[in-house]
BADO-511707 format. One record per residue: x, y, z of N, C-alpha, C in turn; residue in one letter; residue number from 0. Coordinates in nm, 2 decimals. Example, Ala and Ser with C-alpha at 12.3 -4.5 7.8 and 13.67 -1.06 7.14 Angstrom:
2
<r n_u="1.32" n_v="-0.57" n_w="0.78" ca_u="1.23" ca_v="-0.45" ca_w="0.78" c_u="1.32" c_v="-0.33" c_w="0.78" rest="a" nr="0"/>
<r n_u="1.28" n_v="-0.22" n_w="0.71" ca_u="1.37" ca_v="-0.11" ca_w="0.71" c_u="1.29" c_v="0.00" c_w="0.79" rest="s" nr="1"/>
***
This chain:
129
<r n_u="4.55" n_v="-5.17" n_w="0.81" ca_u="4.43" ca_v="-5.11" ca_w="0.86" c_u="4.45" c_v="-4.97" c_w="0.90" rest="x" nr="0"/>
<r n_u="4.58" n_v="-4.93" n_w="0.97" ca_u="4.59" ca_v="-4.77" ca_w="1.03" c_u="4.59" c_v="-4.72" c_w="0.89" rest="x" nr="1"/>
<r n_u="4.71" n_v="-4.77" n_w="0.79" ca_u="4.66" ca_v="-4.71" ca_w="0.67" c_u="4.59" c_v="-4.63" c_w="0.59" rest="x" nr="2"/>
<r n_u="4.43" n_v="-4.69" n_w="0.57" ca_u="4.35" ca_v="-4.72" ca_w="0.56" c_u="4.25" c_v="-4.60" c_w="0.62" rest="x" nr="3"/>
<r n_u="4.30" n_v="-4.56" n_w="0.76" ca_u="4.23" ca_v="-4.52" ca_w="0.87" c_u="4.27" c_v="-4.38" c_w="0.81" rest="x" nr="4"/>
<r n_u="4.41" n_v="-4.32" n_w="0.84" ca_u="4.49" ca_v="-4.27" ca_w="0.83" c_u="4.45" c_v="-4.18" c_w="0.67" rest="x" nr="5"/>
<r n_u="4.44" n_v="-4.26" n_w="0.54" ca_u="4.38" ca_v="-4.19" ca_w="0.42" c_u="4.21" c_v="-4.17" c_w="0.46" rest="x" nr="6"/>
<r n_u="4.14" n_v="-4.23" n_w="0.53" ca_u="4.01" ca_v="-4.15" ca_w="0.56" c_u="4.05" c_v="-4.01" c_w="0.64" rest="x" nr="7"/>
<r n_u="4.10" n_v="-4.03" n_w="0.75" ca_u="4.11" ca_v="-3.90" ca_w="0.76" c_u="4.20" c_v="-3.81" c_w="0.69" rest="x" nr="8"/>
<r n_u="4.28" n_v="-3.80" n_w="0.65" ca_u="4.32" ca_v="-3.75" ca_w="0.51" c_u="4.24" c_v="-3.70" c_w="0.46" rest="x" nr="9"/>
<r n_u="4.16" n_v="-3.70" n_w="0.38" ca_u="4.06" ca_v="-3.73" ca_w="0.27" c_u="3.96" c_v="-3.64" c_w="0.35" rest="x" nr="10"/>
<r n_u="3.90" n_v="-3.67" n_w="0.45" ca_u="3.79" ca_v="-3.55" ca_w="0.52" c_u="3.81" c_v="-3.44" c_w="0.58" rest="x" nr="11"/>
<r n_u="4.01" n_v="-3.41" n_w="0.63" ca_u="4.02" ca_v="-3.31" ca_w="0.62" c_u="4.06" c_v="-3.22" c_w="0.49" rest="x" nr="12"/>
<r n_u="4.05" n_v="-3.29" n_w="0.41" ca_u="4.09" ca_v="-3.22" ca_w="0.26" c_u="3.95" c_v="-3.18" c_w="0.22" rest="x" nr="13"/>
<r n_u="3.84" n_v="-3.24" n_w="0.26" ca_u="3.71" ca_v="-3.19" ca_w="0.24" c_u="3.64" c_v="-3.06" c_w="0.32" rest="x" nr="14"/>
<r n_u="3.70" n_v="-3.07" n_w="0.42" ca_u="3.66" ca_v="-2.98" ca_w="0.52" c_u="3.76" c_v="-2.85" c_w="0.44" rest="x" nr="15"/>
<r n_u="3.83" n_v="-2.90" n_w="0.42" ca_u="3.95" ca_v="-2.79" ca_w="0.39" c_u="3.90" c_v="-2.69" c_w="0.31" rest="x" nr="16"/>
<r n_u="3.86" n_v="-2.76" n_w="0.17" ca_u="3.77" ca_v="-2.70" ca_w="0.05" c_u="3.64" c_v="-2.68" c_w="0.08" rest="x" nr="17"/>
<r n_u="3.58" n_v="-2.71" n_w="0.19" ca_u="3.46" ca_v="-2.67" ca_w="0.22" c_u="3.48" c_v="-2.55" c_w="0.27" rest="x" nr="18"/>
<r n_u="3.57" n_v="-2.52" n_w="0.36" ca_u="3.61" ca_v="-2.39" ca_w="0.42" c_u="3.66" c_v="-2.30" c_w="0.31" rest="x" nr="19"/>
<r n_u="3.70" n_v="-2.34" n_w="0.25" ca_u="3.78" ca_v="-2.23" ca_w="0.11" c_u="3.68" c_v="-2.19" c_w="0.05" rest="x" nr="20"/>
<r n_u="3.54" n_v="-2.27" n_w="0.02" ca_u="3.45" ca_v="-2.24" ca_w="-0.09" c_u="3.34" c_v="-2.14" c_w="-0.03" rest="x" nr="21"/>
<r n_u="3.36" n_v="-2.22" n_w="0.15" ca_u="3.22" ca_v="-2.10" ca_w="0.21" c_u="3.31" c_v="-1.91" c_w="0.25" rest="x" nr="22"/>
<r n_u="3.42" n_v="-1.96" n_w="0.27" ca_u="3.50" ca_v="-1.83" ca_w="0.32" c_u="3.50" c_v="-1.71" c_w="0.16" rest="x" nr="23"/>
<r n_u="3.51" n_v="-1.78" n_w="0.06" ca_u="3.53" ca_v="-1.67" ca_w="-0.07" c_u="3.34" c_v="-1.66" c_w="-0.09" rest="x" nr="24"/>
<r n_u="3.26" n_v="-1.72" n_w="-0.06" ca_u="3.14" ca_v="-1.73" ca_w="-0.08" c_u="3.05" c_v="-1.64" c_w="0.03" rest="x" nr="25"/>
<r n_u="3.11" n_v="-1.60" n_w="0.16" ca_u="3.12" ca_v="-1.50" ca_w="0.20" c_u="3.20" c_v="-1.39" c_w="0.20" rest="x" nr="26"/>
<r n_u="3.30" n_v="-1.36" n_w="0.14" ca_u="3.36" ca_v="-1.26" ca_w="0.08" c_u="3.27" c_v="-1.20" c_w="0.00" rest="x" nr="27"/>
<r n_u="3.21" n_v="-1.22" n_w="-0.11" ca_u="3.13" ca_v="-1.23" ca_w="-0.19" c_u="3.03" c_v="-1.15" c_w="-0.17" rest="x" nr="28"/>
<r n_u="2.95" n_v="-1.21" n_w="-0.08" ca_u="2.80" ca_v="-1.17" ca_w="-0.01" c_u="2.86" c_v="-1.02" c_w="0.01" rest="x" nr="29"/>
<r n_u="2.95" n_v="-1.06" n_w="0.14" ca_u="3.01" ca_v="-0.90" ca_w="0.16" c_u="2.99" c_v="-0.79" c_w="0.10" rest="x" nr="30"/>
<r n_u="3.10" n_v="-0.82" n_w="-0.01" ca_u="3.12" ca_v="-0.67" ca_w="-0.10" c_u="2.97" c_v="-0.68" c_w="-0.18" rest="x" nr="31"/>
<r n_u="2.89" n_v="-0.77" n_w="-0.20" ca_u="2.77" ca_v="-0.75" ca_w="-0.31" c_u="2.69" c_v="-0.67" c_w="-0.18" rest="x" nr="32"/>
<r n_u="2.69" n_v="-0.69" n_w="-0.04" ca_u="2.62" ca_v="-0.60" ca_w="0.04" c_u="2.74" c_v="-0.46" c_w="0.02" rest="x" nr="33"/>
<r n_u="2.84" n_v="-0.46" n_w="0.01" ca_u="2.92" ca_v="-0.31" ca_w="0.03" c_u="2.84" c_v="-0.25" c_w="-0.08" rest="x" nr="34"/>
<r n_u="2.82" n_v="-0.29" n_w="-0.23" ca_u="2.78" ca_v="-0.24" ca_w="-0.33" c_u="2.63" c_v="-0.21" c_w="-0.33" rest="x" nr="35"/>
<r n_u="2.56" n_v="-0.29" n_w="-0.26" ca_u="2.41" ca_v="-0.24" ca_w="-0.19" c_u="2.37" c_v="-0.10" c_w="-0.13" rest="x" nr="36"/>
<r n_u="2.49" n_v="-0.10" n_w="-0.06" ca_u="2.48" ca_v="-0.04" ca_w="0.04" c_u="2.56" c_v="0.09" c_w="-0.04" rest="x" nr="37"/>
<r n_u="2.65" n_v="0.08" n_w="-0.12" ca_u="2.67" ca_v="0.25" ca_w="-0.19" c_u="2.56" c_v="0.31" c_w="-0.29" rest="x" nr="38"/>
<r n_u="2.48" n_v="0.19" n_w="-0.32" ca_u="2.38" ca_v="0.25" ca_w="-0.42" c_u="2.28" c_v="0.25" c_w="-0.33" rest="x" nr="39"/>
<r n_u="2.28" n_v="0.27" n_w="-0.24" ca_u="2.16" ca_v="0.29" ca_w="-0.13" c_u="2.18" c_v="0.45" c_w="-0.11" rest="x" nr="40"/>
<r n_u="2.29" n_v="0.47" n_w="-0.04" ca_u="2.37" ca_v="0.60" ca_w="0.00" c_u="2.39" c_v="0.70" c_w="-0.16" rest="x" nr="41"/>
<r n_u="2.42" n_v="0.64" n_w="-0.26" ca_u="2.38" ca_v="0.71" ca_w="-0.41" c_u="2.28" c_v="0.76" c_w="-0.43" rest="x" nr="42"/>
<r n_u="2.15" n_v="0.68" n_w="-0.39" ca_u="2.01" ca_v="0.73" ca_w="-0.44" c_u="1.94" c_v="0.82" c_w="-0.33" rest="x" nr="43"/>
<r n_u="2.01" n_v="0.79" n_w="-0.21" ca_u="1.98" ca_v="0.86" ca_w="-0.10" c_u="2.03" c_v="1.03" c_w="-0.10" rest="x" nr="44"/>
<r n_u="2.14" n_v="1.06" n_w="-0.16" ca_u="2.21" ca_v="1.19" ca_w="-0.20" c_u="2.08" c_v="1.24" c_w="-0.35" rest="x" nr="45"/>
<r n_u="2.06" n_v="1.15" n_w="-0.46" ca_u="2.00" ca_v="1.21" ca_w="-0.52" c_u="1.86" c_v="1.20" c_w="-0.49" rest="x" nr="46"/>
<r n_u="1.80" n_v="1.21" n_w="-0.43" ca_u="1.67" ca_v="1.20" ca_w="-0.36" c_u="1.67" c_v="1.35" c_w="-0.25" rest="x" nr="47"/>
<r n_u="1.82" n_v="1.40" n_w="-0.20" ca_u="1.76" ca_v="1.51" ca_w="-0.14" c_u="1.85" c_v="1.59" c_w="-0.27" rest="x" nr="48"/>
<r n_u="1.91" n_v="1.59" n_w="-0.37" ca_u="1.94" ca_v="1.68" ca_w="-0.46" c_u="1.76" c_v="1.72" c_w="-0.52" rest="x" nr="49"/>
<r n_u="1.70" n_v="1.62" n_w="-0.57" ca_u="1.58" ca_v="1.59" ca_w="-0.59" c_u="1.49" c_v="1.66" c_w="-0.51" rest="x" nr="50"/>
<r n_u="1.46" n_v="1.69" n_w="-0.41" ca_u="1.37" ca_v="1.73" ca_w="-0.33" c_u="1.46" c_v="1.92" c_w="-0.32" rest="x" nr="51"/>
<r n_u="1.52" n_v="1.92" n_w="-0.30" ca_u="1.59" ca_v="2.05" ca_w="-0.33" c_u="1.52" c_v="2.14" c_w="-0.48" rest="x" nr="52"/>
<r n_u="1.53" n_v="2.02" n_w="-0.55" ca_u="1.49" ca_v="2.10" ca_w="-0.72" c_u="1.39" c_v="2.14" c_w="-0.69" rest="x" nr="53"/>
<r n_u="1.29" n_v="2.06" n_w="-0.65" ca_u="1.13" ca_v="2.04" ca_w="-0.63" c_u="1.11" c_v="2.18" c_w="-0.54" rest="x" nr="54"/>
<r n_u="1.14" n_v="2.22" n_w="-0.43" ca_u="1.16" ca_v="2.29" ca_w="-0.38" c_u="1.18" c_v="2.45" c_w="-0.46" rest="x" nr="55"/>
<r n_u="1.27" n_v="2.44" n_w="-0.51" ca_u="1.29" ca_v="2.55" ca_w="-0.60" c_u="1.24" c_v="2.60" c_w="-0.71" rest="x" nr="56"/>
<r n_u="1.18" n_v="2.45" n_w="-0.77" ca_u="1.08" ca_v="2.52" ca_w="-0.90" c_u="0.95" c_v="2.55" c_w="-0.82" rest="x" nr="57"/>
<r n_u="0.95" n_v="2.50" n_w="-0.74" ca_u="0.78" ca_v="2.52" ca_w="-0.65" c_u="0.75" c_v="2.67" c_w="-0.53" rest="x" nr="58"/>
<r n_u="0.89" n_v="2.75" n_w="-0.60" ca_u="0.87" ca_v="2.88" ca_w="-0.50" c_u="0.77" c_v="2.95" c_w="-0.52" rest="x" nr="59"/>
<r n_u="0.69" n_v="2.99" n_w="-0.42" ca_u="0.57" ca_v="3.10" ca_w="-0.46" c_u="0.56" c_v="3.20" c_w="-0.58" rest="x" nr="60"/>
<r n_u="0.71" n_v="3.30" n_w="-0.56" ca_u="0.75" ca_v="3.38" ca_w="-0.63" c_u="0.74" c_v="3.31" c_w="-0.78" rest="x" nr="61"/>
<r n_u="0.81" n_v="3.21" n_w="-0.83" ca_u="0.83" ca_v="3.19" ca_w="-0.96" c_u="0.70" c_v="3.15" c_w="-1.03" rest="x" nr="62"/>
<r n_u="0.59" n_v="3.04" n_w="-0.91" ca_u="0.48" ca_v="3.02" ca_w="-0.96" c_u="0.40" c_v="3.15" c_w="-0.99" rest="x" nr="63"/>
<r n_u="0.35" n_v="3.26" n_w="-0.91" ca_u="0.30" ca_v="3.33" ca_w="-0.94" c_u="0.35" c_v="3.42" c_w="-1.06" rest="x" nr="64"/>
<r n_u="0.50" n_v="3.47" n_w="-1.08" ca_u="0.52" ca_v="3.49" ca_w="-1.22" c_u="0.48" c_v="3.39" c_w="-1.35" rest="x" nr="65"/>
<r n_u="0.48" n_v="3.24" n_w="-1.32" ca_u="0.50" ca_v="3.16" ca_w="-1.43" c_u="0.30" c_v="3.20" c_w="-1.49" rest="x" nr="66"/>
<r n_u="0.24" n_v="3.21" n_w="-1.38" ca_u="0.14" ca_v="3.23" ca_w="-1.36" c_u="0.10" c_v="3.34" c_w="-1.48" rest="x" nr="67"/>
<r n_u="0.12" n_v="3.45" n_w="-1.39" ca_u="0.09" ca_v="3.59" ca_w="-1.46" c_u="0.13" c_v="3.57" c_w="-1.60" rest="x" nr="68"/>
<r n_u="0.24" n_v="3.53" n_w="-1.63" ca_u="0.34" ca_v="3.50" ca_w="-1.82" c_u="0.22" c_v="3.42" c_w="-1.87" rest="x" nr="69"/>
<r n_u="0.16" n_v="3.30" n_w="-1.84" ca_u="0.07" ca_v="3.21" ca_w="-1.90" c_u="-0.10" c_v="3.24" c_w="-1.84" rest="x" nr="70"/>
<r n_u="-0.11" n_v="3.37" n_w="-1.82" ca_u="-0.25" ca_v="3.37" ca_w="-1.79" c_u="-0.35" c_v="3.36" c_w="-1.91" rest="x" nr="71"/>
<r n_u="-0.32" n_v="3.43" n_w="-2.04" ca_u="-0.38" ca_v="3.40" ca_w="-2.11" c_u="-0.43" c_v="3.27" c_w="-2.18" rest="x" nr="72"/>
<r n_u="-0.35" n_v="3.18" n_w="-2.17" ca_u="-0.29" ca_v="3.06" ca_w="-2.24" c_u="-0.41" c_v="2.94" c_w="-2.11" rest="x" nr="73"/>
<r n_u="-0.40" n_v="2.99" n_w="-2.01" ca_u="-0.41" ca_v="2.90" ca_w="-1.88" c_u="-0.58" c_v="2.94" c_w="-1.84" rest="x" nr="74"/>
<r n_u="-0.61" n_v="3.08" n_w="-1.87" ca_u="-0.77" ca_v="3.09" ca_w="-1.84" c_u="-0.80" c_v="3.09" c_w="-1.71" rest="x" nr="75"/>
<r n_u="-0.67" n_v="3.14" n_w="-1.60" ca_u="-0.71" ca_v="3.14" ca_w="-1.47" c_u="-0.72" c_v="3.27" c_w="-1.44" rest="x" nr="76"/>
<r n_u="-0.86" n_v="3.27" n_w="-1.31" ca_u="-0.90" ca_v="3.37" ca_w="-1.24" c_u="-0.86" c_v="3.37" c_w="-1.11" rest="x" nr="77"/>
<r n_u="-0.86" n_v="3.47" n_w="-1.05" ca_u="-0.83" ca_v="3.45" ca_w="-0.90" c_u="-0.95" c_v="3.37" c_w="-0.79" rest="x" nr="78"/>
<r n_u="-0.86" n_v="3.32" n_w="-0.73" ca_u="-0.99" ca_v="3.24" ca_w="-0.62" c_u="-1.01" c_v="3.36" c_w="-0.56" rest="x" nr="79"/>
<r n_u="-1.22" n_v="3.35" n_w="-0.57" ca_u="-1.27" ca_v="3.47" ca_w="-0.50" c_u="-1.38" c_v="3.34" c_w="-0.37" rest="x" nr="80"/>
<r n_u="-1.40" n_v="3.47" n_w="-0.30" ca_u="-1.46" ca_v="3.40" ca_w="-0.14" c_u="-1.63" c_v="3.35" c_w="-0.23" rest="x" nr="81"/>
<r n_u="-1.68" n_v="3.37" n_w="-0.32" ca_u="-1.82" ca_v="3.29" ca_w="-0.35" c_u="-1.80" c_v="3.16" c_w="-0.43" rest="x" nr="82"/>
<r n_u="-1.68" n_v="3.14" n_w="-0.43" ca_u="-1.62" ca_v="2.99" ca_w="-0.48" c_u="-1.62" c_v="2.89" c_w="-0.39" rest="x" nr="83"/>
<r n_u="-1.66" n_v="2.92" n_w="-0.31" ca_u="-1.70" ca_v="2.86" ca_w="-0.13" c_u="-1.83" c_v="2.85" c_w="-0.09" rest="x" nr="84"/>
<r n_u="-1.79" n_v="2.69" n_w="-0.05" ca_u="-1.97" ca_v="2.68" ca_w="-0.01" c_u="-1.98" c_v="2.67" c_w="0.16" rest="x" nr="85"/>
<r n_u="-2.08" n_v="2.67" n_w="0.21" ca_u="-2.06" ca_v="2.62" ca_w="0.38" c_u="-2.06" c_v="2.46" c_w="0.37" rest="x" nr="86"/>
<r n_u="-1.95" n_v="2.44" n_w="0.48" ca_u="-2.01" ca_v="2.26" ca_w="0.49" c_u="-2.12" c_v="2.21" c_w="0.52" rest="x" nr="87"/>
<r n_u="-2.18" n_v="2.29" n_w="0.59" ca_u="-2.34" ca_v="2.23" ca_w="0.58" c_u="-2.43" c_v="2.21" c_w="0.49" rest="x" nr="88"/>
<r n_u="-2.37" n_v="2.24" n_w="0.37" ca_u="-2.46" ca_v="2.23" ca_w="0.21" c_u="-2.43" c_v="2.10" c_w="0.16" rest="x" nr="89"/>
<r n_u="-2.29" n_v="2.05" n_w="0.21" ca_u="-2.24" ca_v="1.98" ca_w="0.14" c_u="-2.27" c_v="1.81" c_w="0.17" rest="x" nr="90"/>
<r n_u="-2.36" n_v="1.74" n_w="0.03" ca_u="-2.43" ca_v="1.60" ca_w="0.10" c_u="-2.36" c_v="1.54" c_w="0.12" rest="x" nr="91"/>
<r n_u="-2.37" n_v="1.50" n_w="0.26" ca_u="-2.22" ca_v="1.35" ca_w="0.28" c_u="-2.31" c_v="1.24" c_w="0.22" rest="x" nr="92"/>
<r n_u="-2.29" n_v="1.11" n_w="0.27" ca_u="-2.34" ca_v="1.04" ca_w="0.24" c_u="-2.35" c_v="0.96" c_w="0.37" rest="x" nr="93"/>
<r n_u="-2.49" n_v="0.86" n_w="0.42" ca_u="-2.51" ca_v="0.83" ca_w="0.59" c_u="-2.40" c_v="0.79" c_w="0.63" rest="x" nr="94"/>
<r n_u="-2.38" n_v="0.78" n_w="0.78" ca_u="-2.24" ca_v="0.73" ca_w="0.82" c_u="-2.30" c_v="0.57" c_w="0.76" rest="x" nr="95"/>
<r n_u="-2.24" n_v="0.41" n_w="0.79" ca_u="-2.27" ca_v="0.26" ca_w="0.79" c_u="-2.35" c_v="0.28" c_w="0.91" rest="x" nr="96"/>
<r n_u="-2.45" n_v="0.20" n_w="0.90" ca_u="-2.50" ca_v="0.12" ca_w="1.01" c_u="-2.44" c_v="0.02" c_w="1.06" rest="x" nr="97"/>
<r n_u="-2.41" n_v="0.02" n_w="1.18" ca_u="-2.33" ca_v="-0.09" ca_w="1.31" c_u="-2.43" c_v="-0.18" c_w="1.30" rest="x" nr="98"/>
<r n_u="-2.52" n_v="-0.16" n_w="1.34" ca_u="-2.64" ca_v="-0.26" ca_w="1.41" c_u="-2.74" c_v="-0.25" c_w="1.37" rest="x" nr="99"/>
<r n_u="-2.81" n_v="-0.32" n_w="1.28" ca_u="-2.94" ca_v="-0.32" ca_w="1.23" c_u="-3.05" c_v="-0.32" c_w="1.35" rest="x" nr="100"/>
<r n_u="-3.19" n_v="-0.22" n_w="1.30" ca_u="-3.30" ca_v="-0.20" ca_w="1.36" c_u="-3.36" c_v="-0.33" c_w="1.44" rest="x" nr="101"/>
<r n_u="-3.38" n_v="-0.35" n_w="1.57" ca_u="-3.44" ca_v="-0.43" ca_w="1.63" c_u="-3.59" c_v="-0.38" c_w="1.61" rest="x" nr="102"/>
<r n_u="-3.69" n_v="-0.53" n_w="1.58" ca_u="-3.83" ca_v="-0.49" ca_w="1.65" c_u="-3.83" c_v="-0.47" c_w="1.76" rest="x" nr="103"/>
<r n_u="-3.96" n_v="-0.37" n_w="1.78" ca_u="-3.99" ca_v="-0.35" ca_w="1.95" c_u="-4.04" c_v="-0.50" c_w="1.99" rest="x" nr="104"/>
<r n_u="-4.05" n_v="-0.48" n_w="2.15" ca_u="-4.11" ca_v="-0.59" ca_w="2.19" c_u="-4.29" c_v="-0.65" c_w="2.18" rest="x" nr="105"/>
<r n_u="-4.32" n_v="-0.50" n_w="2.17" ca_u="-4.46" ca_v="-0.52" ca_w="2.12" c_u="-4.47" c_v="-0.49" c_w="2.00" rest="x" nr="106"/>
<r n_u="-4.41" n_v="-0.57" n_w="1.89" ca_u="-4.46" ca_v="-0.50" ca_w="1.75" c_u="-4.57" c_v="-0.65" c_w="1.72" rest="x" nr="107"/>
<r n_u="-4.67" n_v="-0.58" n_w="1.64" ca_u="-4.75" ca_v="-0.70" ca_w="1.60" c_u="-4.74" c_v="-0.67" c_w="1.44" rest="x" nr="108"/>
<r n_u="-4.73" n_v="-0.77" n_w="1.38" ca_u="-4.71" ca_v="-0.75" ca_w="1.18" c_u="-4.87" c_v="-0.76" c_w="1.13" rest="x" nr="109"/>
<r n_u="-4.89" n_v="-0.65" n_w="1.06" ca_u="-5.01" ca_v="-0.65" ca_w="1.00" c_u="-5.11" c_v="-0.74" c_w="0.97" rest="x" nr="110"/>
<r n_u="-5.16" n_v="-0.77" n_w="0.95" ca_u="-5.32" ca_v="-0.88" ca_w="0.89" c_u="-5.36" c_v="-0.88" c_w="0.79" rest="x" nr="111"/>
<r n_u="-5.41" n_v="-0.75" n_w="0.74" ca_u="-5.46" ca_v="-0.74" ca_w="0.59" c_u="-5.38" c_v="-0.75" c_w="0.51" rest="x" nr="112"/>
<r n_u="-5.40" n_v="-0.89" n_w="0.43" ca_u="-5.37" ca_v="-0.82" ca_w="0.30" c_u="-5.18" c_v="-0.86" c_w="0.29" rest="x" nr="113"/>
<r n_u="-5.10" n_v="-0.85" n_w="0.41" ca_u="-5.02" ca_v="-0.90" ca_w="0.43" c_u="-4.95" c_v="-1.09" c_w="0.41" rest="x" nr="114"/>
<r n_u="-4.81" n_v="-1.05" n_w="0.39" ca_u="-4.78" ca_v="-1.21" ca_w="0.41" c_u="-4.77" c_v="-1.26" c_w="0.50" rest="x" nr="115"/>
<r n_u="-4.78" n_v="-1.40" n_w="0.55" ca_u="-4.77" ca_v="-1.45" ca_w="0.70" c_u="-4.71" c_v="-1.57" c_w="0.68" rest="x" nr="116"/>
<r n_u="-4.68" n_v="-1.67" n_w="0.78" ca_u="-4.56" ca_v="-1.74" ca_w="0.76" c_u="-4.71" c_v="-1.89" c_w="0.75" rest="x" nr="117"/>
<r n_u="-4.81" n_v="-1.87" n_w="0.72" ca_u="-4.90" ca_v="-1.96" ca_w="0.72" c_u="-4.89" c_v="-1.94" c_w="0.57" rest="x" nr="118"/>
<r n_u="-4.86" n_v="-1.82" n_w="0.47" ca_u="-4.88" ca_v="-1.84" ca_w="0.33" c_u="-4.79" c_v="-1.95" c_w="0.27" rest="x" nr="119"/>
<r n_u="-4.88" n_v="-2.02" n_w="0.19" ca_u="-4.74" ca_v="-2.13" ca_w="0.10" c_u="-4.61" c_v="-2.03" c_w="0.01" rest="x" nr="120"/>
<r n_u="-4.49" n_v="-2.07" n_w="0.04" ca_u="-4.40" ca_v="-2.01" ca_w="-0.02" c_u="-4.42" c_v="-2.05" c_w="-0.19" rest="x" nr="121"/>
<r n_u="-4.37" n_v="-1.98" n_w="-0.30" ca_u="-4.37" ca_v="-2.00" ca_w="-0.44" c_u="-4.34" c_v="-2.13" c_w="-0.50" rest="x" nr="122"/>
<r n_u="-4.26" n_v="-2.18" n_w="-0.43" ca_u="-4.25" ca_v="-2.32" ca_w="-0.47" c_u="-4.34" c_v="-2.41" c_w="-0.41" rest="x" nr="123"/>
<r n_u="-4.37" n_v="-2.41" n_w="-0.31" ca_u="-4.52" ca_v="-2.51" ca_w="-0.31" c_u="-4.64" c_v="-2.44" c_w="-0.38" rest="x" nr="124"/>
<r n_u="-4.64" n_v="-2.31" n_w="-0.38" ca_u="-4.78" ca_v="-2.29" ca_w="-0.51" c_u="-4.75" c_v="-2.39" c_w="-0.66" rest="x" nr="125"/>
<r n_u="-4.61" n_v="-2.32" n_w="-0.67" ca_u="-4.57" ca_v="-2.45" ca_w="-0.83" c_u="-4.63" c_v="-2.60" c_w="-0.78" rest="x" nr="126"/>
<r n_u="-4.61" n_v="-2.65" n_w="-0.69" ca_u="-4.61" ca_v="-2.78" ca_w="-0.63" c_u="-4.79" c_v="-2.85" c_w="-0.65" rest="x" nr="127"/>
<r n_u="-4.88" n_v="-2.71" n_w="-0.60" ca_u="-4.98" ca_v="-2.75" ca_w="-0.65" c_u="-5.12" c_v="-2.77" c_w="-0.76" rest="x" nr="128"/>
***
């Protein structure tokens, strides 16, 4: 029977054993696949401010305005003059939303002539008769 006992536990710490072996290289793993994350993080992070540097440099005033003047013909630009301007007060917005729809007053009375009223038959009881 100790035997018996003796190969069970045997046997479960040989399982634990290889369980530890398989989760330990299986976090090694994660590891470096995060170390490798994390250099192409820090790679695209360098070219992103080399990137923003270029951008910067093709977009100097100076080069624009020459690139400007070389392609005026080609480009059909005039200079911004002050009647290219309108006042904002000309300009139609559109209404702000209404929050809260119009309440009737307390004395409103709804017309008589000629009007509808809630004694008219609606269109499906005219069909009806």
């Amino acid at each position: 029977m100790k035997s018996i006992l003796y190969l069970l536990v045997a046997m479960v710490v040989m399982g634990l054993a290889f369980w530890a072996y398989r989760e330990n290289y299986r976090t090694q793993d994660a590891l470096n696949e995060m170390e490798a994350v994390q250099r192409e993080i820090a790679g695209l992070r360098e070219q992103l401010v080399v990137l923003r540097a270029e951008w910067a440099y093709l977009n100097r005033p100076a080069r624009l305005r020459e690139l400007v003047r070389l392609n005026a013909d080609k480009l059909q630009l005039d200079p911004i003059t002050s009647d290219q301007f309108i006042e904002t007060s000309k300009i139609d917005y559109p209404p702000p939303p209404v929050k809260h729809p119009p309440r009737r007053p307390e004395n409103f009375v709804p017309p008589t002539g000629g009007a509808i009223t809630d004694d008219d038959p609606t269109p499906s009881e005219q069909e009806a008769q």
